[in-house]
C-alpha positions, 0 to 999 in steps of 0.5 A: 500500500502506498502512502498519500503524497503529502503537499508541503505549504512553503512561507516564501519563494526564493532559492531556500524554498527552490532547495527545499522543494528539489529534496522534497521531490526526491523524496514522493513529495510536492511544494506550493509556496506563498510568495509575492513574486511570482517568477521567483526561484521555487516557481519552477519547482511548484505553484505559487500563491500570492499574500491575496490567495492564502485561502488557495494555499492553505487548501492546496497544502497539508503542512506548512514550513518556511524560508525567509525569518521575516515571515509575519509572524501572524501569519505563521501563528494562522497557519500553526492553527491549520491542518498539521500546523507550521514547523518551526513554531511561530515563538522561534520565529518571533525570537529571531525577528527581534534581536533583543528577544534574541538576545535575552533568550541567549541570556536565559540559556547561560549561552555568552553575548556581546554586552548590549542595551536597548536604544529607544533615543538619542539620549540612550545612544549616548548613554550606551556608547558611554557604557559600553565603550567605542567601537559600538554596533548600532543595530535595528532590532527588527529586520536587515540582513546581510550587512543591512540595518546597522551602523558602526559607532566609532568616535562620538562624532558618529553618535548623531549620523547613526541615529539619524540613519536609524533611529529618529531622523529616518522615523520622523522620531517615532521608533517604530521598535527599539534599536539595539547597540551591541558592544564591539568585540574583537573576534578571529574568525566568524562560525556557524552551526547547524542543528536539526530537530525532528518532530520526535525530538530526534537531534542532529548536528552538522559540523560546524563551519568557517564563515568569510563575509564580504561587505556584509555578505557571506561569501566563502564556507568551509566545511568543516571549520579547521582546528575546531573540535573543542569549539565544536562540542560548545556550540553543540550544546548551545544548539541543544539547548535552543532546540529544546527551549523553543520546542523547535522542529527543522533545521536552525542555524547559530552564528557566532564570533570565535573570540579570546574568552571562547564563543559568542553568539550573533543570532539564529536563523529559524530556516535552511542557511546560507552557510549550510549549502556545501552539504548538498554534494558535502553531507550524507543528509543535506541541510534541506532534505533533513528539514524537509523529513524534520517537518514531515516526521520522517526519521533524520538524515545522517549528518556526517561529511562526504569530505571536506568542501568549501562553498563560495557564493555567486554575488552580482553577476554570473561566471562563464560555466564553461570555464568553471566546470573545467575544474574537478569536483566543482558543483554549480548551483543557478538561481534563476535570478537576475543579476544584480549589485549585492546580490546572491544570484547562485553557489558553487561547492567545491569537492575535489576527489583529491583533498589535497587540491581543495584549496588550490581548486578555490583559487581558481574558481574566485578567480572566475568570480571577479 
């Protein structure tokens, strides 16, 4: 007897969502996405409905996932009242949308942050920069990504241009939500991890990897993070505990700062991530397809390594195929979308048979994205 195919309700519509769908279809199952674009990525792997037609969506889905975090979270609390709900809950999404929620939770966990204050006025930016000290991070509390949304405070004549990009100025001196200033530290090297958690409360990690961002965009992932075992338990464990305190199912990804007193956690992504894409050719179980058995209740995929790879992101514009799959062990992953400035638009992995090629087969592919 064979089983119903189960559709997959799908909150956004871009290249997460278009990875999601290509595991879901290795698996007998199909997507439908919610999305105001609607050419976007995942177009091409299922239906898509526009912000209008959630009625349509919600009928023509048995379960609900997402992909981008600045899903409104009233929407997905709608959903987690439908059919078989909404994987991850809608609190991890509220927690992640909010970085001084983010923040206060990593508190409550005992898991270490940079030291931080809410700023609702020019006169607790003052009073934070005098606090916390020169270099400081002003940050929105609610959206930006990818370098987006902040501004680096680094004498105290820079205190009045910061607000006036970020806070009163830009508002007309109403805050529509506190800004946070975060304390500047000094860091070696940018990590990440990404755990899984199944509908069972089964737990898997990947290995934790080595991040390089480029103006505020991540642009090179090494999987696994050199010299990095000790590091790797300690982020480990404070995944576990954000897994089980948020009640959590699917992949959830935590950026941290490799500093002198150990880790220090940036912020979590309640979805598949950026940094996770080498484990589609580089993991037993890819980042996508775990979270897509997560979500559904089917048994976790082995999160171990193939071997040893590094991602490179295609930002702006497109390298010449040809040239790059002249090179061994290179994996190119098109987006569908159009070039532009500061824009992720694709991925390469990099997995040479020979490990011992792996960083010179690197060179030559930046090369090719110059």
């Amino acid at each position: 007897m064979t089983t119903p195919t189960q559709t997959l309700g799908i909150l956004g519509g871009g290249q997460l969502g278009m990875m999601l769908a290509q595991s879901a279809l290795k698996l007998g199952y199909t997507c439908v996405f919610l999305e105001d674009a609607p050419h976007a990525p995942a177009s091409l792997y299922g239906q898509v409905y526009s912000s209008q037609q959630l009625d349509e969506f919600v009928a023509k889905s048995d379960i609900f996932s997402l992909e981008f975090e600045n899903t409104p979270v009233a929407t997905a609390s709608y959903l987690a009242d439908q059919k078989q709900g909404i994987y991850p809950p809608p609190t991890a999404l509220a927690v992640a949308q909010d970085r001084l929620a983010e923040k206060a939770l990593f508190n409550e966990l005992d898991i270490p942050t940079v030291p931080y204050r809410a700023v609702s006025s020019l006169d607790d930016l003052q009073g934070a920069c005098d606090e916390l000290g020169l270099p400081l991070v002003l940050k929105t509390s609610r959206g930006g990504y990818d370098g987006k949304g902040q501004f680096v405070i680094k004498t105290t004549s820079d205190i009045a241009t910061a607000w006036g990009e970020l806070g009163g100025a830009v508002t007309g001196g109403a805050m529509p939500a506190p800004l946070i200033a975060e304390g500047f530290i000094h860091f070696s090297r940018e990590v990440s991890l990404i755990g899984v958690r199944g509908r069972t409360g089964e737990v898997g990690f990947y290995p934790l990897v080595e991040n390089v961002h480029t103006n505020g965009i991540l642009a090179k992932t090494t999987a696994p993070a050199p010299n990095a075992d000790t590091l790797n338990q300690t982020a480990q464990a404070s995944m576990k505990k954000l897994l089980e305190k948020l009640d959590y199912v699917g992949v959830l990804t935590l950026e941290l700062f490799v500093s002198e007193n150990g880790l220090i956690a940036n912020e979590i992504a309640p979805r598949v991530h950026n940094s996770g894409h080498w484990t589609i050719e580089g993991a037993n179980t890819s980042q996508f397809e775990n979270h897509v058995r997560a979500v559904l209740g089917l048994p976790l995929g082995d999160t171990g390594i193939v071997k040893p790879s590094v991602m490179l992101n295609v930002i702006d514009k497109y390298p010449n195929v040809n040239e790059l799959l002249t090179h061994a062990g290179v994996h190119f992953h098109h987006y569908h979308k159009a070039e532009r400035d500061g824009r992720k638009i694709g991925h390469i992995t990099v997995m040479p048979t020979d490990s011992e090629k792996l960083a010179e087969t690197v060179q030559k592919v930046a090369r090719l994205l110059q």
